[in-house]
Structures are given as structure tokens and as C-alpha cells.
N, C-alpha and C positions, 0 to 999 in steps of 0.2 A: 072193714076187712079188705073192699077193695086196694091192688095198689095202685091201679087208676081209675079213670072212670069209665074206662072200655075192657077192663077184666075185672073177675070175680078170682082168681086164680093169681096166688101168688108163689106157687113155685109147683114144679113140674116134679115127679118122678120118674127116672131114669132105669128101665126095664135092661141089667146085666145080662153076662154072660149063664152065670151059675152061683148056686146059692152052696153047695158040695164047698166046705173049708177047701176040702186038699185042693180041689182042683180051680181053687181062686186064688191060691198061691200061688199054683202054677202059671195060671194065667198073667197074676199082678207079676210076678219075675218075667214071663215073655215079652210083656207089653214095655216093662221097663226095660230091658235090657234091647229092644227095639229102637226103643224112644231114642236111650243113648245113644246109640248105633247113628240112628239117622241126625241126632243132633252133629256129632264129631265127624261123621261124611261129610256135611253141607258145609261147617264152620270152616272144614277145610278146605274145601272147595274153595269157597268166599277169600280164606287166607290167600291158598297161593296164587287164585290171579291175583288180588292185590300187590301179595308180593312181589310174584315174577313178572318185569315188563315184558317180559313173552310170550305173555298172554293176555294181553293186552289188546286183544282184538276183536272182533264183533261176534264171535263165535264164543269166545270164553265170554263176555261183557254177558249176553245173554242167562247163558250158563248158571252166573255169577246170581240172576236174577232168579232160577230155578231153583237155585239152594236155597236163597233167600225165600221166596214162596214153600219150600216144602220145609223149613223151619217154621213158618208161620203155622202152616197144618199142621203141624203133628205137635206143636205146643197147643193149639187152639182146641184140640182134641182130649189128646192123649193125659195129661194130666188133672182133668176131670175124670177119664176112664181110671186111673189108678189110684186116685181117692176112692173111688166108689166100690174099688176091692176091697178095701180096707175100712172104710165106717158102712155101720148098719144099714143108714137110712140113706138112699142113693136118693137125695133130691139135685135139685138146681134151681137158683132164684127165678122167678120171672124175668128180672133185668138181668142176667147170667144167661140164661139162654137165649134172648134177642141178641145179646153180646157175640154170645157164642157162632150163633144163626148169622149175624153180620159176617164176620171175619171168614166165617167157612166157607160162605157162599162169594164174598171178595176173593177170596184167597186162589178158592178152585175155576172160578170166571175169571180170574188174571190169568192162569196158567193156561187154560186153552187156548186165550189170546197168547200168549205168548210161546207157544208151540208154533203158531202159525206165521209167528215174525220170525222163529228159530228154522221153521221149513222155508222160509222166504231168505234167510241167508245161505242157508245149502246150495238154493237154488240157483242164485247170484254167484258162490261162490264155483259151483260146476258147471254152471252153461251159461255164464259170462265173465270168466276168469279172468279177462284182460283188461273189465272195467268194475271189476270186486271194487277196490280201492274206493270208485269213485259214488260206487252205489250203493256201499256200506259206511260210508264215512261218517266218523264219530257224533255229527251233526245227526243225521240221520239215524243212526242207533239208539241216539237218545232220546229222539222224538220219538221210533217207536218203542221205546219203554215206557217212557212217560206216558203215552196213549194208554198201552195196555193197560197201566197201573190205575190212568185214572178214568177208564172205561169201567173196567172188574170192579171198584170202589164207588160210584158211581150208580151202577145196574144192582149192587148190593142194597147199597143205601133203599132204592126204590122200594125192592123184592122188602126190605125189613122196615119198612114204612110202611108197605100195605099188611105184613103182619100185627103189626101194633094196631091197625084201626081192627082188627078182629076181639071178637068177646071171646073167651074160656072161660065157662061157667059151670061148666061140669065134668067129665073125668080130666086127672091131669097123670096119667100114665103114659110117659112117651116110650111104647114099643121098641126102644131103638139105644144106643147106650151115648148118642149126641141129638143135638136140635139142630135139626134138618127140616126145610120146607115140608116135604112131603108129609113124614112124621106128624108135624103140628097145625097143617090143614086138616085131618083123619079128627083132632079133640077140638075144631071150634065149632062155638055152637052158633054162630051165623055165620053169612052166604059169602064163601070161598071163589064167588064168580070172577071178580076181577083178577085175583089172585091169581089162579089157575088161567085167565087170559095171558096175565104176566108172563106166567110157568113156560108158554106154550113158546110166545114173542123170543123170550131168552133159550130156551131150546133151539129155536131156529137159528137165531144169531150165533148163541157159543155152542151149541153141539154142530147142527147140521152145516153151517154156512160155514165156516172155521173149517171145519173137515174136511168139505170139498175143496176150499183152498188150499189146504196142508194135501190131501192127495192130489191136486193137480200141479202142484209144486213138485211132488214127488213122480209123477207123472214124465215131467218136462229130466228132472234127472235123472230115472231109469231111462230114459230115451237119451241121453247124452251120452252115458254110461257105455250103455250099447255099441255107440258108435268108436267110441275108443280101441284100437285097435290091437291094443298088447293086453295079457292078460293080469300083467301086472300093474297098469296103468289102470284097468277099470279094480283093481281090488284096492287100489290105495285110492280112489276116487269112493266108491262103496262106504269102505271102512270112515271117511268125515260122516257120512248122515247115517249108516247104520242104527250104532246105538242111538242119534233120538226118533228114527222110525219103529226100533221096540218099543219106546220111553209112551211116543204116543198112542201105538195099540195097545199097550195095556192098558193106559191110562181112561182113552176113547171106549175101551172096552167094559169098565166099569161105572163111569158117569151115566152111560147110556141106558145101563139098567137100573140105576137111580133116579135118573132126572125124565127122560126121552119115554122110558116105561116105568110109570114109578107105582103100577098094579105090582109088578115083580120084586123090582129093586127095593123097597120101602115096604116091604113083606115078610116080618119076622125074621127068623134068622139070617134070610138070602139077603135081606138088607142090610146085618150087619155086616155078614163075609165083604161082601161088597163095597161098602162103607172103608172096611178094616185095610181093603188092596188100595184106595188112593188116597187113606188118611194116614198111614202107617207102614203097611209092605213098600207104596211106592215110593216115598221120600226115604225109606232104608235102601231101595236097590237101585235107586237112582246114582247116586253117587259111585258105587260097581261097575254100572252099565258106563258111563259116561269118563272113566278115568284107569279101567284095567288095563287096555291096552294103549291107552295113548302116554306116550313117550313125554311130550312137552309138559304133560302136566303133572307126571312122578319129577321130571325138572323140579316143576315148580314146588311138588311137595318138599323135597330136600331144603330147599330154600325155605318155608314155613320150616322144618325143624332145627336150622340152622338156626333162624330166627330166637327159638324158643331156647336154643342152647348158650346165645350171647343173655339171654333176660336172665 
């Protein structure tokens, strides 16, 4: 009955939102109608820099990577959650949920890294405008992509190798409507020590230490900001990092009650709200935040539908 030889437990059950028909309808239509949302925001994103060379620069390249990670979430997620609207029996394989548990935990430890390469260009590009060029160069952008990607992937792997050496042999109800760390050290029945050493090391690296970099980045441009001396100069300096110093307090604001405190975050309901704003809300209003008012990239959208008009 085993599917290895370190579990007893071949596949988990997934604790929904509501058992109420009507109001699973409701839900299965919001969450899809979500899903789409944040798929067709991100794919176009991804389109028109590619399309447009004019956006072709270290600020959109990044960007470009943000879409791509928050397609990866909210597919990783969200189309398990809309099955499980719809059939009876809300499970998920054993190897379906390590699956799951890898990609999630890759996915959401890329992005914090790469918030803080995305606040590391701000900062280059406002309080050393004269050598952007040279300190952002394509060379360099790549590397830090490539870092971040195979950091997050990496620190994943780890986190979902030391879940596999744990035994489940008794409940497999995951409180929660994904596999997530927290969630699935709460049902093993041996010692979560290293584990939760892991938990602690990775918290520090991508919550705490990331953070303080990304607000001392921001730090260094509200102080440049400042010193500008028209007031139109500091509002068009502002408006480039604006929207992603929302992008990362919301985002900072909800890992922190999952991962950093996961008595609260990983606590029935509170955990799936929680859960729902940076698997779901944020890769939908990312694409909002980061493209309503900038001019160059409604450019570039025209250009993506132009595209689609010659196909």
C-alpha cells in the first residue's frame, strides 16, 4: 500500500472552501474567471516586450520574468483548486502534491529574489543615472536572472527533499486547499526538526535578508527623490518604482504570515485568505499595477494586437 518506503499515505485530501452547491459555483466562476484574468495580463505582458524593441531594457527584461513566475503560480495552484469545485472527492496524489509543494515553493522564492534585483534596478536607475547603461547591461541582467532562477529552484529542491524523507502515516487531511510546507509538517508523524531548521535558514535568506535589501534600495531612492528639486521631476522619478514598491508590500505582506509566522498564516481559514492574495489576487493585479499608467507599454500592447491582426 505503500507508495514508498518512507510513506504510508498515498494521497492527501484537500480541505475546500465550502461544501454549500450554490456557493461553490460561485466560487469555481470567481477563481476561474481570476485565473483567466491573470493568465491574459502576464501572456501580455511577456508579448509586448518581446514585441516591442522599446522595451527592451532591464526594467521591462525583469518584468518580463514577473509575468512569467506569476503564470507559473497561479497555474501551479489554481487549477487543482477548480477541479476540486467540481468533483466530490477533493484529493491529490502523494507525487501531485510533492509536485505541487516543489513548483510553489520555486516559484514564490524566485520572486522575492527577484523583487530585489527589480529594486536593485530602480536604484541604479535613480541614483546613478549616468552609469544605468553600464550597470545594467544585458550581461548583467542576465546573470541576475539566471541567479535568481537557479537559487529559487535550487532552495526548492532542498525544502522538497527533506519532505520526501518524512513518513505520513496517519491523517492525510491538508487543512488548506494547496501543499504547502507548513500544512504538511502539521500531518507527519516523524520529527520535522530539520525541516523546520530549513524553514527558519530560508526565512532569513528570502524573507528577512531580501527585504532589508529591497528597503535599503528604496531607502537610497526616496533620498535621491528628495533631493530633486522640481516637483515634477521628483513625480516622474517616483512613478518608475512606485508600482513595484506596492507589488512588494503586498506581496511581503502575505508570505510573511505564511512562511515568517506560520502559527497564524497556515491556520485555517487565515491561511487560505492569505494563500489566495499571492497565489491568485497578486498575479491578477500585478499586471494593473505595473502597466495602467505607463505609456511605453500601451505602445507596446498595440503592437501585440497588431501582431494578432496580421495572424
Amino acid at each position: 500500500m505503500a507508495l514508498t518506503n518512507q510513506t504510508l499515505v498515498t494521497e492527501f485530501v484537500l480541505k475546500g472552501f465550502s461544501e454549500t452547491p450554490q456557493l461553490r459555483i460561485f466560487l469555481f466562476s470567481t477563481f476561474l474567471f481570476l485565473y483567466i484574468t491573470a493568465l491574459t495580463g502576464n501572456i501580455l505582458i511577456v508579448m509586448a516586450i518581446s514585441l516591442d524593441s522599446g522595451l527592451h531594457t532591464a526594467m521591462y527584461f525583469f518584468l518580463a520574468n514577473l509575468a512569467i513566475l506569476d503564470i507559473g503560480c497561479t497555474t501551479t495552484v489554481l487549477p487543482k483548486l477548480l477541479e476540486n469545485f467540481i468533483v466530490e472527492k477533493k484529493s491529490i496524489s502523494y507525487d501531485g502534491c510533492m509536485t505541487q509543494l516543489y513548483f510553489l515553493t520555486c516559484l514564490l522564492g524566485t520572486e522575492l529574489l527577484l523583487f530585489t534585483a527589480m529594486a536593485y534596478d530602480r536604484y541604479v536607475a535613480i541614483c546613478h543615472p549616468l552609469h544605468y547603461s553600464t550597470m545594467m547591461s544585458r550581461m548583467v541582467c542576465m546573470f541576475l536572472v539566471s541567479s535568481v532562477w537557479a537559487i529559487g529552484a535550487l532552495s526548492s529542491l532542498l525544502h522538497t527533499g527533506l519532505m520526501l524523507r518524512l513518513t505520513f502515516c496517519g491523517p492525510n487531511e491538508i487543512k488548506h486547499f494547496l501543499c504547502e510546507i507548513p500544512s504538511l509538517l502539521l500531518l507527519s508523524c516523524s520529527s520535522t526538526y530539520v525541516n523546520n531548521i530549513m524553514i527558519v535558514v530560508a526565512d532569513m535568506y528570502f524573507g528577512v535578508i531580501n527585504f532589508v535589501l529591497t528597503m535599503v534600495s528604496y531607502g537610497f531612492i526616496i533620498s535621491s527623490i528628495l533631493k530633486i528639486r522640481t516637483t515634477e521631476g521628483k513625480k516622474k522619478a517616483f512613478s518608475t518604482c512606485s508600482s513595484h514598491l506596492l507589488v512588494v508590500s503586498m506581496y511581503y505582506t502575505t508570505i510573511v504570515c505564511t512562511y515568517i509566522f506560520p502559527g497564524s498564516g497556515s491556520s485555517m481559514d487565515n491561511g487560505k485568505v492569505v494563500a489566495l492574495l499571492y497565489t491568485t489576487v497578486g498575479p491578477t493585479l500585478n499586471p494593473l499595477i505595473y502597466t495602467l499608467r505607463n505609456k511605453d507599454f500601451k505602445t507596446g500592447l498595440k503592437k501585440v494586437f497588431s501582431f494578432f491582426k496580421r495572424c
